[in-house]
C-alpha positions in Angstrom: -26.9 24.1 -4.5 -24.2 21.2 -3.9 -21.3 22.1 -2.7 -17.8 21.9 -5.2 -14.8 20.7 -4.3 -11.6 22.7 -5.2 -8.9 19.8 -6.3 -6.4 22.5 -6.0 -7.4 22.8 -2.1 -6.5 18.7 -1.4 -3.9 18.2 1.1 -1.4 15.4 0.5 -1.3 13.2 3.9 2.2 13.0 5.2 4.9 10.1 4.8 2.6 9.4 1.7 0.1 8.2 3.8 2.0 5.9 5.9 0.5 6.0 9.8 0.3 3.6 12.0 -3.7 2.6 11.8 -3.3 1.2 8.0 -0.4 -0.7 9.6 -2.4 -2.4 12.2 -5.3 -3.1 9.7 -2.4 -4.2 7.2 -1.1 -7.0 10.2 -4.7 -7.8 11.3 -5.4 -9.2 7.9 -2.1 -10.9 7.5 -2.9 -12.7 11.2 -6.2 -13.5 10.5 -5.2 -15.8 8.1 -5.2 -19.2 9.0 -2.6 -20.6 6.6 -0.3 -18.1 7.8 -0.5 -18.8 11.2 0.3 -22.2 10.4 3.3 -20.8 9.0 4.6 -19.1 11.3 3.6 -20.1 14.5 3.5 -24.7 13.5 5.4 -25.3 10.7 9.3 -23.6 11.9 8.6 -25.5 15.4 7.7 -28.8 14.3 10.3 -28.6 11.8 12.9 -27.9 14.2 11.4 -30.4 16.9 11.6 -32.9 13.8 15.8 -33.1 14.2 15.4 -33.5 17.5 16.7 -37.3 17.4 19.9 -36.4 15.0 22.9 -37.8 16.0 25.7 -35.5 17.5 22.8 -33.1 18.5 25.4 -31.8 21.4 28.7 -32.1 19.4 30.2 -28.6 19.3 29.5 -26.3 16.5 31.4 -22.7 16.7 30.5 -21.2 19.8 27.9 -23.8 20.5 26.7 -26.6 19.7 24.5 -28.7 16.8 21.0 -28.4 18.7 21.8 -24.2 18.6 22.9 -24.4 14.4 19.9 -26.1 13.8 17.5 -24.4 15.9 19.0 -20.9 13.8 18.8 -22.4 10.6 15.1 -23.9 11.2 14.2 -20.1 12.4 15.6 -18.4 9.5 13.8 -20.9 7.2 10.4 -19.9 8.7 11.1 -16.7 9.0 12.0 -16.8 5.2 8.7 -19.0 4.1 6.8 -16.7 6.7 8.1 -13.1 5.2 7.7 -13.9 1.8 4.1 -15.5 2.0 2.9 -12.3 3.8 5.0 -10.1 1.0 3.4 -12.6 -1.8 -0.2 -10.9 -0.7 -0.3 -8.6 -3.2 -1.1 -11.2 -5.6 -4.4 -11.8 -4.0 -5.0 -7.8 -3.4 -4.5 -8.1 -7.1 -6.9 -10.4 -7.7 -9.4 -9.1 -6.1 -9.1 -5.5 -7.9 -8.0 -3.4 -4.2 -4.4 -2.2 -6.1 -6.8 -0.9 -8.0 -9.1 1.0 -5.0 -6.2 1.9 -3.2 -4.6 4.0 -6.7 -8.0 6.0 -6.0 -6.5 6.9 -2.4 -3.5 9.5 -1.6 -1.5 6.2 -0.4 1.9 6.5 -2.5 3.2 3.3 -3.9 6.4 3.2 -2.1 4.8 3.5 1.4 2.6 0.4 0.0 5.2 -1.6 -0.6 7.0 -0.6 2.5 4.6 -1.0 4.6 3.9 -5.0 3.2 7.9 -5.0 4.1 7.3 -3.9 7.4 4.6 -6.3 7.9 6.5 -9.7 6.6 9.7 -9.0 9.1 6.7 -8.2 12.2 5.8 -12.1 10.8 8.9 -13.4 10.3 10.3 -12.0 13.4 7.4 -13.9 15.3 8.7 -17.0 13.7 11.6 -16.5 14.8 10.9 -15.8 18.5 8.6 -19.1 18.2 11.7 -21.2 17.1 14.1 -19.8 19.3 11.5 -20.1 22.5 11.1 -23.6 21.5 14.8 -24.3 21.5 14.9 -22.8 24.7 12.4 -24.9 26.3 13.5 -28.1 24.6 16.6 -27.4 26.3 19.0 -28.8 23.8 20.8 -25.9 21.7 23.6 -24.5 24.1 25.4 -21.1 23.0 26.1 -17.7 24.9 23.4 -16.0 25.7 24.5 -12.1 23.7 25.4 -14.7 20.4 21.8 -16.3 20.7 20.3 -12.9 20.4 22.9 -11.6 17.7 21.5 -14.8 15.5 18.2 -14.1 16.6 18.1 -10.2 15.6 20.2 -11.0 12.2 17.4 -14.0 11.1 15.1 -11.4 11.4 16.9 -8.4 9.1 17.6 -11.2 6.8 14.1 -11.5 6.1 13.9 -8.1 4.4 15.4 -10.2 1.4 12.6 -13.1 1.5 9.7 -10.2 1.9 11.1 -8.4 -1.2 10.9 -11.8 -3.1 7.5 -12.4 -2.3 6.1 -8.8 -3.3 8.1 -9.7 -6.2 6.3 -12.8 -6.8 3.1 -11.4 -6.0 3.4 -9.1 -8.7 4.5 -11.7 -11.5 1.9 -14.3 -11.2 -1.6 -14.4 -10.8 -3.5 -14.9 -7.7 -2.7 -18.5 -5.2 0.0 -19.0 -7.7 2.3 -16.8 -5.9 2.7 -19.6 -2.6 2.4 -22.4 -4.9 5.4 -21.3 -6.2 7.2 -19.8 -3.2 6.7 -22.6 -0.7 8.3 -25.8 -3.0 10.8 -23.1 -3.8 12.5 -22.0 -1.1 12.6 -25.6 0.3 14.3 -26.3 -2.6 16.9 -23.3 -2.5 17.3 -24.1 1.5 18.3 -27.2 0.8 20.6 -25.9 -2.3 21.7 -22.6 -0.2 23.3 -24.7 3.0 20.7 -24.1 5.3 19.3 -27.8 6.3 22.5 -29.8 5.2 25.6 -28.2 5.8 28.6 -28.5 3.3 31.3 -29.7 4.4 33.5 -30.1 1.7 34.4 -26.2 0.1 35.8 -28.0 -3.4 32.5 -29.7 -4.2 30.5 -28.4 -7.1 27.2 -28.0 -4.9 29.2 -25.7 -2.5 30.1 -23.6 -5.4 26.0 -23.6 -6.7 25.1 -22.9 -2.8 27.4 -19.4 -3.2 25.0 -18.4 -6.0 21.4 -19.0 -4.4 19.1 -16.4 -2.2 19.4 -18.8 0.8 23.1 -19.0 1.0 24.1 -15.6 2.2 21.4 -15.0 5.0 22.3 -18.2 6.2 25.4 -17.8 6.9 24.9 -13.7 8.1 22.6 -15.5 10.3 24.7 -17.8 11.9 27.9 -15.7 11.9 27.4 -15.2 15.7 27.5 -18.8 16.2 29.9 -20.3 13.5 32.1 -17.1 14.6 32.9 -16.6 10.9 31.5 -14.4 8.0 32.5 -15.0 4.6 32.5 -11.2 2.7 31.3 -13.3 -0.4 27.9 -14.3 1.8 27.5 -10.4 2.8 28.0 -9.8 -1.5 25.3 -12.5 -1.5 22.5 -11.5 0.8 22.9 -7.8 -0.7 23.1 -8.6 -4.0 19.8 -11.1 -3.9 17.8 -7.9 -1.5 19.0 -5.6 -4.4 17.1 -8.1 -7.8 14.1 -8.9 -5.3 13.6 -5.4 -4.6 14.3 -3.9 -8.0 12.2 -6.5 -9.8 8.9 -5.7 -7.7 9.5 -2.3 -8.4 9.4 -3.1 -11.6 6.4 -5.6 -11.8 4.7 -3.1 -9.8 5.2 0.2 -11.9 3.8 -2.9 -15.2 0.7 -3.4 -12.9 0.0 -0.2 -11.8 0.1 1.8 -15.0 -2.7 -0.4 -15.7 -5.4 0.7 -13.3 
């Protein structure tokens, strides 16, 4: 006679499942994956290497100088395109029908989603060490050694806010779409959020759109160490743009997983 199983005898895992093997299978996928090597390990280099020949590289820049505010905004930017690409996932795991497989499991949503959190700042912090080691072997960006870290360690926090978009994303739009729209869209709000071209002028009506865009505040958080100032409007920023990302793929997520 087969045995029966007594679904009142189940345990629950702990943490919801969380543990640290699914969280080593969860980054061996993500670094398996060509294009997001490329990412995070090419494209924030070269980027930075790419101002190398700007004029007033040396001039002085808060506690530093130009070579070290570029080199922290280049490393936040990958970190940003490398976060929310690993967060934006889901829309492929979608795709393929695994949110679906893992409902069947004891794995609870939130640790899902925290765990794909986890996962883009691991990513994002790697493109940040890339970035920063390249400045350091280039030679060129010149600031203390405790405020290079402190930009360093707040580039890769900020992140949080770039991995929440990309679940986000991941969970509004069907399959490659999600990177189609994430890459051409944070260059876009880097260039509008004062990351790549600083503004200068504080009266200007593109300073005033900057104040209003995801990039904005964890650019400046970023580089406070540096710049030695920290607008509380860019901290209302960073937390308000964490909160929408984060609420909205809560959101998308409790559409798509009603579904299966």
């Amino acid at each position: 006679m087969a045995a029966t199983i007594d679904p009142t005898t189940r345990k629950v895992p702990p943490l919801g499942g969380f543990n640290r093997t699914i969280l080593g299978i969860e980054l061996k996928r993500v670094l398996r994956n060509r294009r997001t090597i490329f990412f995070t390990l090419v494209f924030p280099a070269a980027l930075f290497l790419s101002f190398g020949g700007s004029a007033g590289w040396n001039d002085k820049a808060g506690h530093g100088n130009v070579a070290a505010y570029v080199m922290v905004s280049m490393a936040l930017y990958g970190a940003a395109l490398t976060a929310a690409a690993a967060g934006a996932m889901v829309a492929m795991e979608r795709a393929m029908g695994w949110s679906r497989q893992l409902r069947l499991t004891p794995l609870s949503p939130v640790v899902y989603i925290t765990m794909k959190a986890i996962v883009a700042v691991v990513m994002g912090a790697i493109a940040v060490t890339v970035v920063n080691a390249v400045g350091v072997f280039q030679g060129k960006p010149d600031m203390p050694a405790g405020r290079w870290v402190a930009c360093a360690v707040l580039g890769v926090l900020c992140t949080l806010v770039f991995a929440a978009l990309g679940v986000f994303i991941g969970y509004l739009v069907p399959g490659e779409n999600a990177m189609q729209i994430l890459g051409p869209g944070l260059a876009i709000l880097a260039f509008l959020g004062n990351v790549f071209i600083p503004i200068d002028d504080h009266s200007s009506l593109i300073w005033h759109i900057a104040q209003w865009t995801p990039m904005f505040g964890v650019a400046e958080i970023t580089r406070a160490p540096l710049t030695g100032d920290l607008p509380w409007y860019a901290v209302v920023n960073a937390v308000g743009w964490l909160t929408i990302f984060v609420l909205g793929a809560a959101w998308r997520m409790s559409k798509d997983t009603a579904r299966v």
